[in-house]
VMD Tcl script that draws the C-alpha trace (Angstrom):
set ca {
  {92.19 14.18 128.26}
  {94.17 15.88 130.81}
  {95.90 18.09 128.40}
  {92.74 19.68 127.59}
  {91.22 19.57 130.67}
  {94.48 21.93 131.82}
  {94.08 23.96 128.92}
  {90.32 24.81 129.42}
  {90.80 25.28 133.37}
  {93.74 26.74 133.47}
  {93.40 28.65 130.09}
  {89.94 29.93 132.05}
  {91.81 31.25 134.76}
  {94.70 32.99 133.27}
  {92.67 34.91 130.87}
  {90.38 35.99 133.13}
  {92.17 36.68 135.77}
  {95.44 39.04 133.77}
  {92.88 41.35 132.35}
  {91.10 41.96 135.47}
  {94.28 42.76 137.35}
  {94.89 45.62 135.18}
  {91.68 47.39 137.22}
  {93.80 47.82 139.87}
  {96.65 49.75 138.29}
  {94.90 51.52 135.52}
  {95.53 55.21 135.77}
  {92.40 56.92 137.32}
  {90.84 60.32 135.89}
  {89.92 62.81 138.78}
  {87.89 65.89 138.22}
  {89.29 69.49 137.84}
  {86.96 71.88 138.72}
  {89.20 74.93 137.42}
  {89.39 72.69 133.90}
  {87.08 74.49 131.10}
  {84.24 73.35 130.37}
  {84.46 71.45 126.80}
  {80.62 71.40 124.72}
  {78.81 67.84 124.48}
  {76.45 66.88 122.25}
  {74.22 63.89 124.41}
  {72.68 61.20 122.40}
  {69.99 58.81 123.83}
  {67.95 56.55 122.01}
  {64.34 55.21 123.19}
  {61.40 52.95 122.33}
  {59.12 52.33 125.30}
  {60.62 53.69 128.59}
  {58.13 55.73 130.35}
  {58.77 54.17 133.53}
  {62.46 54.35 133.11}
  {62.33 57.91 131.87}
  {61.51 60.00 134.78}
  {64.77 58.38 136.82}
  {67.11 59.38 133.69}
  {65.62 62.98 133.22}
  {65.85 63.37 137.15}
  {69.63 63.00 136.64}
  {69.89 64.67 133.49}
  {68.60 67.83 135.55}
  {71.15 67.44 138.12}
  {74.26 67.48 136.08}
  {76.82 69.73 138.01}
  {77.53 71.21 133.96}
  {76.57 74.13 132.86}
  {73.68 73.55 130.55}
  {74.80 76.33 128.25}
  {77.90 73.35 127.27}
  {75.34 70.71 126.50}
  {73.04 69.74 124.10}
  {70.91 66.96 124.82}
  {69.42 64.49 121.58}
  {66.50 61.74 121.93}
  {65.54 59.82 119.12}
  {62.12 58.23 119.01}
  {62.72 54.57 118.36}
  {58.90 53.85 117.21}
  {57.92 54.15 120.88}
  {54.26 52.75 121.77}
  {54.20 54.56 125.03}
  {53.95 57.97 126.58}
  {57.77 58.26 126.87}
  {57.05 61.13 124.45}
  {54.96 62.87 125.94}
  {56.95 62.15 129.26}
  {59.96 64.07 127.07}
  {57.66 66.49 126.13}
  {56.92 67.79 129.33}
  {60.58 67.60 130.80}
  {61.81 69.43 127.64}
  {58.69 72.53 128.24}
  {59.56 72.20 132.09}
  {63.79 72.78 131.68}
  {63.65 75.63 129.16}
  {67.26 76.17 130.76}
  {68.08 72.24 129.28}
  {69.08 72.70 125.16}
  {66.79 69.85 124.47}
  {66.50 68.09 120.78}
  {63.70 65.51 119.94}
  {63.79 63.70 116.68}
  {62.06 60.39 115.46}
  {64.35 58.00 114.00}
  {64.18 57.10 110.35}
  {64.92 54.07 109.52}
  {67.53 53.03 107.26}
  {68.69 49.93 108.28}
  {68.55 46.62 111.03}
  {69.76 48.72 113.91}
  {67.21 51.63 115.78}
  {69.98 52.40 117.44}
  {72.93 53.03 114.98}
  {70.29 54.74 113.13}
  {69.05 57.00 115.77}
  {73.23 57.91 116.74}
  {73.85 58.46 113.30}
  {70.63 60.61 112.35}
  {70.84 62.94 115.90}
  {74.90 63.28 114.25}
  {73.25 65.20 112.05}
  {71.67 67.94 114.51}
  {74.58 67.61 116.78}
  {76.29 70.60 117.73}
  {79.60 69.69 119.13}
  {82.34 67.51 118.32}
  {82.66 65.53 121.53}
  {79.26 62.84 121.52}
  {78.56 61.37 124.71}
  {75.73 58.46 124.90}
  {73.61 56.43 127.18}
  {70.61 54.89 127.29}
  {67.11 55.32 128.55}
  {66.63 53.36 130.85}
  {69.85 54.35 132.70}
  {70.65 56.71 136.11}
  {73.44 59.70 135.55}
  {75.91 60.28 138.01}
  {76.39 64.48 139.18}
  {79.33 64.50 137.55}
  {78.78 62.50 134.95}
  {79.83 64.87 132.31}
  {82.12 66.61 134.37}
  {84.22 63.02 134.30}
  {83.85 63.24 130.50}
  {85.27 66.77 130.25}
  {88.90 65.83 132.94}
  {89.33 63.17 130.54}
  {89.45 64.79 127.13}
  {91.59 67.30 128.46}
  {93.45 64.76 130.32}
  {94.00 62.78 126.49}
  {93.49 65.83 123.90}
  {93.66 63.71 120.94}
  {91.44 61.18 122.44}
  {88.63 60.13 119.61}
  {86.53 57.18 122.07}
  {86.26 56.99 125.26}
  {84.50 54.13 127.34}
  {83.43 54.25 130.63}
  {81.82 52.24 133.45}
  {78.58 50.77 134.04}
  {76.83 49.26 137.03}
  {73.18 47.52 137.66}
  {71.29 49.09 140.18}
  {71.18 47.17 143.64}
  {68.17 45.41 144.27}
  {68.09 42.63 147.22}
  {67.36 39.65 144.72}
  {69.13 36.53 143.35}
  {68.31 37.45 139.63}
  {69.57 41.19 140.07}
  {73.02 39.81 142.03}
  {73.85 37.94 139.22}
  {73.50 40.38 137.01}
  {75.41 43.03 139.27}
  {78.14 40.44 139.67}
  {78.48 40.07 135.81}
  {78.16 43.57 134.92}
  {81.36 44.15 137.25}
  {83.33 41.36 135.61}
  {82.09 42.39 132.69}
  {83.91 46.38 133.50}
  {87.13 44.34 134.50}
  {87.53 42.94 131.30}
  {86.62 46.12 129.62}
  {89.71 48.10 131.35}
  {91.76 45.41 130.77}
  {91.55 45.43 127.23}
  {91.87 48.84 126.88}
  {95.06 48.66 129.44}
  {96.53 46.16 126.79}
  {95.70 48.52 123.90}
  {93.64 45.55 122.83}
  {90.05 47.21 123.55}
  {87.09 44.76 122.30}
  {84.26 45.65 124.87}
  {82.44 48.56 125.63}
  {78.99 49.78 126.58}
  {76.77 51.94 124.81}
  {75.28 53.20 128.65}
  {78.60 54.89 128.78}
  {80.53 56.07 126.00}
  {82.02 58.85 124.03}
  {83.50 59.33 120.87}
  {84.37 62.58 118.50}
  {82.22 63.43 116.05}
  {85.14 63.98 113.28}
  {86.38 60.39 113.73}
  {83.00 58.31 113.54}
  {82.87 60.57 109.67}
  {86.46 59.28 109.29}
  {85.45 55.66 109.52}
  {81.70 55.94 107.68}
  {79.90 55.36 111.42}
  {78.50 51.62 111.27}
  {79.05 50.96 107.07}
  {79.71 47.10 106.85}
  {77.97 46.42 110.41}
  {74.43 47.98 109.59}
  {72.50 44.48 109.31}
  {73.56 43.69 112.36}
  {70.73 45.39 114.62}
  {72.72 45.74 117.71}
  {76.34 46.63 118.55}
  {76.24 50.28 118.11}
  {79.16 50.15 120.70}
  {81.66 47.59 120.04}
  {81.90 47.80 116.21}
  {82.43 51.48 116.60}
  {85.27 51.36 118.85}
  {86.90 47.81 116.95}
  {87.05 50.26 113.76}
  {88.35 53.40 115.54}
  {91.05 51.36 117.52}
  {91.62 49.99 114.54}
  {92.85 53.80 112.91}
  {94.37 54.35 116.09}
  {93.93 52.65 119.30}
  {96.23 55.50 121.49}
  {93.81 57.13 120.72}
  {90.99 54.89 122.81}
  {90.89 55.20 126.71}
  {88.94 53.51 129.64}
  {87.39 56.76 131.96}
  {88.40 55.10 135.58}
  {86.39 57.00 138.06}
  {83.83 56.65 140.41}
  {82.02 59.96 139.25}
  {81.78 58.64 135.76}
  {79.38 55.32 136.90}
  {76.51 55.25 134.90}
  {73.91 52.91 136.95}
  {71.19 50.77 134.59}
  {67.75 48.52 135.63}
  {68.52 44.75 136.01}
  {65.93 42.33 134.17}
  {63.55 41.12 135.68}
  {63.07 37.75 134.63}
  {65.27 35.12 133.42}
  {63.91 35.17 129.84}
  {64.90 38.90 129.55}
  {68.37 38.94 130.67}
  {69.05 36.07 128.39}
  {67.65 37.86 125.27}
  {69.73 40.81 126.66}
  {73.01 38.44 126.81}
  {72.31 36.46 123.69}
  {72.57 39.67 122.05}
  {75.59 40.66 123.27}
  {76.53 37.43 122.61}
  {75.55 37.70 118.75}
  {77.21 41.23 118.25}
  {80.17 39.72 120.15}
  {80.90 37.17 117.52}
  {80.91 39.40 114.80}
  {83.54 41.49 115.46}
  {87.19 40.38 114.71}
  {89.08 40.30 118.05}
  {90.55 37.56 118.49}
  {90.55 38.02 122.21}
  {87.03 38.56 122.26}
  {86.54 35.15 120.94}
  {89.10 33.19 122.96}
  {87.83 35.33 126.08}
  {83.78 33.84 125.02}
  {85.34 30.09 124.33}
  {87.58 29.90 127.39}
  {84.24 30.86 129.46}
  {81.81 28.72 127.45}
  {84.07 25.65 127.92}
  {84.90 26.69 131.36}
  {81.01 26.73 131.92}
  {80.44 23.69 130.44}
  {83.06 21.38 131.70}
  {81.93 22.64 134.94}
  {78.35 21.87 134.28}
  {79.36 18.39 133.03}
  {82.24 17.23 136.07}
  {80.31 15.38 138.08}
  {79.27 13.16 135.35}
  {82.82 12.68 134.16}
  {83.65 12.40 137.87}
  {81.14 9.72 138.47}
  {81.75 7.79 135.16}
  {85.50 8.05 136.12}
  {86.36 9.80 132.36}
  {88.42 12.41 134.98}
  {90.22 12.07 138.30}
  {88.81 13.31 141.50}
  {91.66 15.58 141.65}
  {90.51 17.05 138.54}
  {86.49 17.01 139.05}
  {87.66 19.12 142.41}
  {90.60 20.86 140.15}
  {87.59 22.46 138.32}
  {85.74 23.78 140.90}
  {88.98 25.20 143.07}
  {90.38 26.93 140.02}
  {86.85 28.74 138.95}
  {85.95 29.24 142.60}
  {89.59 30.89 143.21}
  {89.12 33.30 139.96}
  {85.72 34.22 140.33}
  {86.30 35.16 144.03}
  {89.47 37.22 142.61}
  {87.07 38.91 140.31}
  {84.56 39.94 143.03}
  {87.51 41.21 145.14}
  {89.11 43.57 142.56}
  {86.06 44.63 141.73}
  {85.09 46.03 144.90}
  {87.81 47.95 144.89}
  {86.02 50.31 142.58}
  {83.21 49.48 142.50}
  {81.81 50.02 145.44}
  {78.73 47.73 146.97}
  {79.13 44.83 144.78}
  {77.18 41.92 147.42}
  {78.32 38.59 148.18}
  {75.67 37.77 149.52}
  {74.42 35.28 146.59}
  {78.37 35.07 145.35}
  {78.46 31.09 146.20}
  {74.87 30.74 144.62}
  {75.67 32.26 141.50}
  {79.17 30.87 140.83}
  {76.54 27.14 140.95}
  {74.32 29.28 138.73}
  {76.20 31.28 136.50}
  {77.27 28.03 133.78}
  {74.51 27.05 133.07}
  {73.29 30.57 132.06}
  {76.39 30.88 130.28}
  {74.95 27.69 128.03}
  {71.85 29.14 127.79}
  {72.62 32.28 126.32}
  {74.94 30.68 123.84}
  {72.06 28.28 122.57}
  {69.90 31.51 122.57}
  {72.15 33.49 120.74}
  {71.77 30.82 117.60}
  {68.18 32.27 117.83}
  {66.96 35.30 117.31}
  {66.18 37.28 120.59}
  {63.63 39.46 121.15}
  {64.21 43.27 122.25}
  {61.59 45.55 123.31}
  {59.13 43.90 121.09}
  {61.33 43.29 118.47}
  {63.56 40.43 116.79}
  {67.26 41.06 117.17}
  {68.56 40.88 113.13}
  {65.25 41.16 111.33}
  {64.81 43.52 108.86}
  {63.90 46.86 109.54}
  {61.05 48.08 107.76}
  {60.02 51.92 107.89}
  {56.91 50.54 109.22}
  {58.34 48.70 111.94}
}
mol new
graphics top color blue
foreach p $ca { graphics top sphere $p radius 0.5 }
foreach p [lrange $ca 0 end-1] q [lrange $ca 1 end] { graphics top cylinder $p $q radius 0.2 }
display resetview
């Protein structure tokens, strides 16, 4: 018993806490204003985000870019809404913004990897930048994009960082919190050259290698993962070619759920899409956590039915208090604003969610009205 017990605690800790070190010392990309201007193609898929819309188009507008490098794709994911019409306007508005608006066709599981690989099609440039939309630009959001290709010229994907907008609530610091560990882990891997997590919010790849490794063939039933199954086959033909974009100007800021049901369908998945790709430390990164999460859930009963020592039952909660507060303290060394203010509530919290979304992710979760992994129909 206490060999295990050391191994999940300890294992917990160590894994946790050696890729989110590598934040610290990761080499940071700063902005060249005398650099030229590389061409982006911008893809953004959507299905019902008219009251998300107006905050992403208000930053696509202030892009410190010249326009005249950018071309800007939405794909219609079946929307029900008027985020349309809201395009519609922007796009007759912002002559000055090269706009494209397609509707996706569907050809498989995934909107998504269907709307990235159809707006490939009417894409312009070689270097593809995406994001969601439902998601806030930074200025120089682009800008960071451009230091960074020049900065790596051979570079074929690049992932960058991602934060949930502050909102003075429990639910929304829990997500903030995880979102940041969640960016640790990311640069991590990529510092290792072992790069399993990414974000779709924030990421850019070349046009030339996503042809090299046929886009999402093999992963097209899965409907989501548009991000991480890209970048697991291109580090696969060369990870020196992947890189983490470190810098503040490259944050891309997203809407927290608002309800617990939500952000678990959100999280389970991530959770599904997670266990389909073939790291291997992606999955001891998601069991170390899970039986972190649920020894820690399940300590006091051990404690009280004396199957462990108190000097373990308190072993557990030092050792996950210790990493989770090194976690939050990294982090806010970029970024910037992360509160503590619900830190002791949500390390209480945080397990039991973390059991949640695995049972959830044996389900099928609902996104935007629609079943994660069902078949999609062209009528759907």
């Amino acid at each position: 018993m206490s060999g295990l017990f050391f191994i999940i605690v300890f294992g917990y800790a160590l894994v946790i806490l050696l890729l989110s070190k590598e934040l610290l010392t990761y080499p940071a990309t700063k902005i060249d204003p005398t650099l030229k201007q590389l061409p982006f193609s911008i893809i953004i898929n959507y299905r019902n985000e008219e009251n998300r819309l107006p905050a992403l188009l208000d930053s696509v507008k202030k892009q410190e870019y010249s326009f005249e490098k950018t071309q800007w794709i939405f794909v219609n994911d079946k929307t029900t809404d008027h985020s349309h019409e809201i395009l519609q306007s922007f796009t007759a508005q912002h002559p000055e913004i090269p706009i494209v608006l397609l509707d996706r066709i569907p050809k498989s599981a995934s909107g998504k990897k269907d709307g990235i690989t159809q707006a490939l099609g009417s894409s312009k440039y070689p270097h593809i930048l995406t994001t969601d939309a439902d998601c806030i630009l930074p200025a120089e959001w682009i800008a960071s994009y451009n230091a960074i290709y020049h900065k790596h010229t051979d570079a074929h994907f690049i992932a960058a960082p991602v934060v949930i907008q502050q909102e003075n609530t429990l639910l929304t610091a829990l997500q903030q919190q995880e979102m940041m560990a969640l960016q640790l882990i990311t640069a991590g891997s990529f510092s290792y050259r072992q790069p399993f997590m990414c974000n779709g919010a924030n990421m850019s790849f070349t046009k030339e290698a996503f042809y090299e490794v046929n886009g999402y063939e093999g992963n097209q039933h899965i409907s989501s993962g548009d991000d991480i199954f890209l970048l697991e086959k291109l580090a696969a033909e060369d990870v020196m070619k992947c890189h983490y974009l470190k810098s503040s100007a490259a944050i891309v800021t997203t809407f927290p759920k608002l309800d617990v049901k939500s952000m678990i369908d959100q999280r389970a998945r991530w959770a599904q899409k997670g266990s389909e790709t073939k790291s291997m430390l992606n999955k001891l990164l998601s069991f170390q956590v899970l039986l972190m999460s649920i020894l820690f859930i399940s300590s006091p009963l051990l404690w009280y039915f004396s199957l462990i020592s108190s000097q373990m039952f308190i072993g557990v909660l030092a050792v996950k208090a210790f990493t989770d507060t090194i976690v939050l303290v990294i982090g806010n060394q970029f970024f910037e604003g992360v509160k503590w203010k619900f830190a002791v509530v949500n390390f209480l919290i945080y397990p039991f969610l973390v059991v949640m979304i695995a049972f959830s992710s044996l389900s099928k979760p609902q996104w935007q009205g629609r079943a994660v992994n069902a078949p999609t129909s062209p009528q759907d």
